[in-house]
N, C-alpha and C positions, 0 to 999 in steps of 0.2 A: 370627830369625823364629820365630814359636812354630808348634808342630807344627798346631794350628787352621787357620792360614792358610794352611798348603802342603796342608792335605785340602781344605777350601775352595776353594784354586786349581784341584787337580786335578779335582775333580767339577762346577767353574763350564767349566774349560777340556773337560773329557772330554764333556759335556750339547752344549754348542759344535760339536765334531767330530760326535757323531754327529746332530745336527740335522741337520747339513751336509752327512751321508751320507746319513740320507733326505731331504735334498732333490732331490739330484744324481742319488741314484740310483747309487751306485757296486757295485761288487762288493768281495769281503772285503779285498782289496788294498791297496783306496781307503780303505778305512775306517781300517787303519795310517796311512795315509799322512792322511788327514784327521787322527786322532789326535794322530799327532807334530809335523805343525803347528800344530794350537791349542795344546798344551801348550806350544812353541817362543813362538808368537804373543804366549801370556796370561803365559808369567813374562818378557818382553822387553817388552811393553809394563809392568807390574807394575814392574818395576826399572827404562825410562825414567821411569814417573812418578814414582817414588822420587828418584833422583838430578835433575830438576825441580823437585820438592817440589809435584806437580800433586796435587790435594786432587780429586778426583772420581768421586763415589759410593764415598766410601771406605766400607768395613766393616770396620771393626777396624785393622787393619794394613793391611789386604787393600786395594789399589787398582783397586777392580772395575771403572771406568769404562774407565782405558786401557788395561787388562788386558783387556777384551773386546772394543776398538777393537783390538789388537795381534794378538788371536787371529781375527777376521773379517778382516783385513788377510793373514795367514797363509794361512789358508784360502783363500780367492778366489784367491792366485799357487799353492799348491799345485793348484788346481781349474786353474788355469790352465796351472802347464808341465805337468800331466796327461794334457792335450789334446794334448801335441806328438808330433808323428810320423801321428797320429790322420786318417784322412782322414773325411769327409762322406758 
């Protein structure tokens, strides 16, 4: 993998997280923890599409379609066991 595509990944996946931190509204915490799941997310989906040989919205090497489907997938369960313990 050329050095391109893992800065590319990191700043498609790191853009990801902190969208998702102003969305939710988290505190500094959250935003680690948002982080390290799109980055987990975007190179898991990124390396299922590879070993698939899934072709979508590729950029170069880059497999940006499932790569941003794997990091929003990420995201939402991080958002989600965040919640636990949490009351209302």
């Amino acid at each position: 993998m050329v050095l391109s595509v893992i800065l590319y990944g990191f700043l498609f996946a790191t853009l990801m997280g902190a969208l998702f931190h102003l969305w939710r509204d988290g505190g500094p915490g959250k935003l680690v923890l948002y982080l390290l799941a799109s980055w987990a997310g975007f190179w898991l989906g990124h390396w299922a599409a590879n070993e698939l040989d899934l072709h979508v919205l590729d950029v170069g090497e880059l497999r940006l379609g499932p790569a941003l489907l794997g990091s929003l997938v990420f995201l939402f369960l991080a958002h989600w066991f965040g919640q636990i313990g949490k009351t209302a």
